[in-house]
C-alpha positions as CSV (number, residue, x, y, z in Angstrom):
1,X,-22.7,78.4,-58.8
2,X,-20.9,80.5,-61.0
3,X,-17.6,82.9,-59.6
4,X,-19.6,85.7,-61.7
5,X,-22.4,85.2,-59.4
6,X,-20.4,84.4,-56.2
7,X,-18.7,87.7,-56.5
8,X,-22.2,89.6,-57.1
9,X,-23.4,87.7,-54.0
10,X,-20.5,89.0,-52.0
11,X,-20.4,92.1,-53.4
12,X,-24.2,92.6,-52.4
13,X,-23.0,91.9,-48.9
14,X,-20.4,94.5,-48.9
15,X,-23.2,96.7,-49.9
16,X,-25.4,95.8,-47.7
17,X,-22.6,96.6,-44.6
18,X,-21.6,99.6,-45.8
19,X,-24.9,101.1,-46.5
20,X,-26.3,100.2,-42.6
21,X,-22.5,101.7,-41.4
22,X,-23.0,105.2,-43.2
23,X,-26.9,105.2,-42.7
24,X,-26.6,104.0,-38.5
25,X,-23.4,106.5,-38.2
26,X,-25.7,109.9,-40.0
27,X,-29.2,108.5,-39.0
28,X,-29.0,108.9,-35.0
29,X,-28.3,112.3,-34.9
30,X,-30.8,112.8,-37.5
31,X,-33.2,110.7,-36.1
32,X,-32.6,112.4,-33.0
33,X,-32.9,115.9,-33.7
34,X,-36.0,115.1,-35.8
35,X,-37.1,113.2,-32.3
36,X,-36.4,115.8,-30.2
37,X,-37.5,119.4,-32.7
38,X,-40.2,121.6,-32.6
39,X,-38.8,123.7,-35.4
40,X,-41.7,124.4,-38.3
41,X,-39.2,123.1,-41.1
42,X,-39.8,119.1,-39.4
43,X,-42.4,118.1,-41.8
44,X,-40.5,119.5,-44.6
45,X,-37.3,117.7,-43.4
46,X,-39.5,113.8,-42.6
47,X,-41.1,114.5,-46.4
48,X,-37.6,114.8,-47.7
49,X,-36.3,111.5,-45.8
50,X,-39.6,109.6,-47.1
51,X,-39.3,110.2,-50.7
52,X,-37.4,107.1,-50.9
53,X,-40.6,105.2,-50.4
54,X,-42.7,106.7,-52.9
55,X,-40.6,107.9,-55.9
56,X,-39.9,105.2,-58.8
57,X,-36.3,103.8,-58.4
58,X,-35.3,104.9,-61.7
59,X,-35.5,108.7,-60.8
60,X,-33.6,108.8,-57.5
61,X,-31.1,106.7,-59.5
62,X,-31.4,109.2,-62.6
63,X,-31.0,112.4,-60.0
64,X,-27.9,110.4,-58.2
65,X,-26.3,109.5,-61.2
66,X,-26.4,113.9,-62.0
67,X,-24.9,114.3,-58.6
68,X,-22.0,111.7,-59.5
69,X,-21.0,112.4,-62.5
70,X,-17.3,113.7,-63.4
71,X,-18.7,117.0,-64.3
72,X,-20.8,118.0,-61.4
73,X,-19.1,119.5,-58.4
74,X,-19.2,116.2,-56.1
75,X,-17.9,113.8,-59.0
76,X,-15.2,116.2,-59.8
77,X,-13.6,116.5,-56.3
78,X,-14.0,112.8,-56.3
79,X,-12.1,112.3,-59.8
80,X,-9.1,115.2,-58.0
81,X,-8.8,112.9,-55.0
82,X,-9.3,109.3,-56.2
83,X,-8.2,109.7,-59.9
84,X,-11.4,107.3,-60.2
85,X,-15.2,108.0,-61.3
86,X,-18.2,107.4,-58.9
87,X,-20.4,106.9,-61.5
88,X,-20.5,103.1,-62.5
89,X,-18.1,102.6,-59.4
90,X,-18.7,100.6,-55.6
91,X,-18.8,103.7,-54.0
92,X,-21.2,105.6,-56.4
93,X,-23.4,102.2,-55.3
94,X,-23.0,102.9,-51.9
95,X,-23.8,106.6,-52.2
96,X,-27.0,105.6,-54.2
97,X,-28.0,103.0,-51.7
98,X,-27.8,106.0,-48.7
99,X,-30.3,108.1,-50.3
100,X,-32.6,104.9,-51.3
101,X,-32.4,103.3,-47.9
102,X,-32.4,106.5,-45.9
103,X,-36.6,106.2,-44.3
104,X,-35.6,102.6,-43.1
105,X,-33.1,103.4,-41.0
106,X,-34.7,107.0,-39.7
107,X,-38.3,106.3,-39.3
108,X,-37.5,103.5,-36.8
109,X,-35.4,105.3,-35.1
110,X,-37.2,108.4,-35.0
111,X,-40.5,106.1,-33.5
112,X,-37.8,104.3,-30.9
113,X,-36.6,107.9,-29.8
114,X,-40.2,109.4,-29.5
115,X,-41.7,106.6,-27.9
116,X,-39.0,104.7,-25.8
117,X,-36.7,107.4,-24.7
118,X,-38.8,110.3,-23.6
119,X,-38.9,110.0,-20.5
120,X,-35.7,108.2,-19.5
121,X,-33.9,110.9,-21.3
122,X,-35.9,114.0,-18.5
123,X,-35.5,111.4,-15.8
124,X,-31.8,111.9,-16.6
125,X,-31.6,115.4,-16.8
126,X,-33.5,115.8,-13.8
127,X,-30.6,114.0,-12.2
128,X,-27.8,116.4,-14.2
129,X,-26.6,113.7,-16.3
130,X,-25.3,115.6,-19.8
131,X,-27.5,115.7,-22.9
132,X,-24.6,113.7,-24.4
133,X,-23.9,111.0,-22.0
134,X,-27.6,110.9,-21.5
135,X,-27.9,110.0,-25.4
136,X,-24.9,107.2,-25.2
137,X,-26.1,105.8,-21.9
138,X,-29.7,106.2,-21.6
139,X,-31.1,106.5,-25.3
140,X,-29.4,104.2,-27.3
141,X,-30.0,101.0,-24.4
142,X,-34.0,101.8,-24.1
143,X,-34.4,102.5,-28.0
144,X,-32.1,99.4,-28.7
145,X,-35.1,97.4,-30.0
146,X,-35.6,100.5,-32.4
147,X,-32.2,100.8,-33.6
148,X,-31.7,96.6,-34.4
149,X,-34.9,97.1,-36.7
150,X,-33.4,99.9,-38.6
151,X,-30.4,97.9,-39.2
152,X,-32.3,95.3,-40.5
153,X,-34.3,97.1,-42.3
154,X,-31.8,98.9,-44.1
155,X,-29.6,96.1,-44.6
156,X,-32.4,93.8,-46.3
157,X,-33.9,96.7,-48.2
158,X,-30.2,97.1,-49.7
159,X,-30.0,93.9,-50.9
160,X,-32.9,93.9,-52.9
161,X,-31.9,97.0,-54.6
162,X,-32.7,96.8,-58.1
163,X,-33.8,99.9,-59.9
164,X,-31.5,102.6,-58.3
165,X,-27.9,100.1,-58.8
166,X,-28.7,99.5,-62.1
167,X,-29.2,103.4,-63.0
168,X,-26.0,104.2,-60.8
169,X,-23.3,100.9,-61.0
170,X,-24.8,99.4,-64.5
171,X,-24.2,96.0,-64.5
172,X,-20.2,95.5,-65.0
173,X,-18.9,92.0,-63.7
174,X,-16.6,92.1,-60.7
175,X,-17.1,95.7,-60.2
176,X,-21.0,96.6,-59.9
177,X,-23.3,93.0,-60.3
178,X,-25.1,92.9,-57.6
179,X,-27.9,89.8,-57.1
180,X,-30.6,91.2,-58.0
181,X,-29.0,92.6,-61.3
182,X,-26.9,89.2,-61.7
183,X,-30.9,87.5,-61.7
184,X,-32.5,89.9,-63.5
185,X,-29.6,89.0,-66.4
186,X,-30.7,84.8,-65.8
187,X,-33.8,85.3,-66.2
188,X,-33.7,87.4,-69.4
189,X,-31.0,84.6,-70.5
190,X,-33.6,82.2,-70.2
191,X,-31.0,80.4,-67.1
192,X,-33.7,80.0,-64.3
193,X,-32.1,77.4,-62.6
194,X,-29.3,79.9,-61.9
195,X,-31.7,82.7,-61.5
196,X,-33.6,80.3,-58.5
197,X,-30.7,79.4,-57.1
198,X,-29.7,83.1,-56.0
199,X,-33.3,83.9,-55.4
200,X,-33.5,80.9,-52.8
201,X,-30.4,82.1,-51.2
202,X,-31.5,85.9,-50.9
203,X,-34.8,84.6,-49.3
204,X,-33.4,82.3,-46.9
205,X,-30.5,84.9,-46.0
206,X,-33.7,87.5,-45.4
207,X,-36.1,85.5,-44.2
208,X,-33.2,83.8,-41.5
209,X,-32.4,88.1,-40.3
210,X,-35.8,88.3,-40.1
211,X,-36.6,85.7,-37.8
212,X,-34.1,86.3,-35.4
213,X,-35.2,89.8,-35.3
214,X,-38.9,89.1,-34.2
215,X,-37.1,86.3,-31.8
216,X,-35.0,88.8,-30.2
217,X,-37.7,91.1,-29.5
218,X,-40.0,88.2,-28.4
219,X,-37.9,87.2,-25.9
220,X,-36.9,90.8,-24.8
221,X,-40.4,91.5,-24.8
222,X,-41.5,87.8,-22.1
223,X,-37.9,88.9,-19.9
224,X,-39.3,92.7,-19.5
225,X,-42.9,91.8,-18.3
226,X,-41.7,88.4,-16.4
């Protein structure tokens, strides 16, 4: 394999990581509250967080790349602080990836909230346990199934970003290939064995998370009703 497309594989990782940290570290709360509200503006707010799933890549990517660029106000404070771009940068990628992944990692844990911690959660404020501690120590454990499938979800759905990186990061070696740019660029060169040769290590690598997902739950699922 060649470093070009070594680096593009690792750097896909790195994206992948990030993304899940940002999204898991914004989405509870988020999740939560939208779990939890009975404020009119909720559909509003679950339509925003589902665009993701229904607009073309290319115009949350086009949209993002407005929001980035040098002369906007969010690329500008970023040029003042960093001295650096976010357009056609890592970071810009990971911003991008946020937005794009943003319904894989709520939804789940929106439906693990709703359905799992209900009722734990009043059981523990009919004991006087604090909304807080009650989130750390009762909602996160029950919803726990919930919350691995968002991960994964977020973290596979990264990886196969295509449309959104490419309007966003471009495709500059060492600095914004990703794989799914880096075999988009085999193929057109005509270089499938390269181009299979990533593709067979993104399925296995997905199709491996996958598996130990379902196993997980399986056997979560026999130890609960044993």
């Amino acid at each position: 394999m060649a470093s070009d497309d070594v680096f593009a594989l690792l750097l896909t990782l790195q994206l992948a990581f990030a993304t899940t940290l940002m999204l898991l570290a914004a989405g509870f709360p988020l999740a939560w509250w939208l779990a939890r509200t009975q404020t009119p503006i909720k559909p509003v707010i679950e339509a925003v967080v589902a665009l993701p799933l229904v607009l073309p890549p290319t115009v949350i990517g086009f949209y993002i790349l407005i929001l980035l660029n040098p002369e906007s106000p969010v690329g500008r404070i970023w040029v003042t602080v960093t001295g650096e771009s976010l357009s056609f940068s890592f970071w810009g990628l990971v911003i991008a990836s946020f937005f794009y992944s943003l319904p894989f990692m709520i939804q789940p844990l929106q439906t693990g909230f709703e359905r799992d911690a209900r009722k734990p959660m009043q059981l523990a404020y009919s004991y006087g346990v604090r909304p807080l501690k009650a989130f750390f120590t009762v909602a996160i454990p029950v919803a726990w199934r919930s919350v691995l499938t968002a991960c994964v979800l977020t973290f596979a759905h990264t990886i196969g970003e295509f449309g959104v990186v490419l309007m966003v990061g471009g495709n500059i070696p060492g600095e914004t290939r990703v794989v799914s740019i880096a075999i988009y660029e085999h193929v057109e060169a005509t270089s499938y064995g390269q181009a299979n040769m990533l593709s067979l290590i993104l399925l296995g690598l997905s199709f491996t998370i996958l598996f130990l997902v379902f196993l997980l739950n399986r056997r979560r699922g026999q130890y609960v009703g044993a």
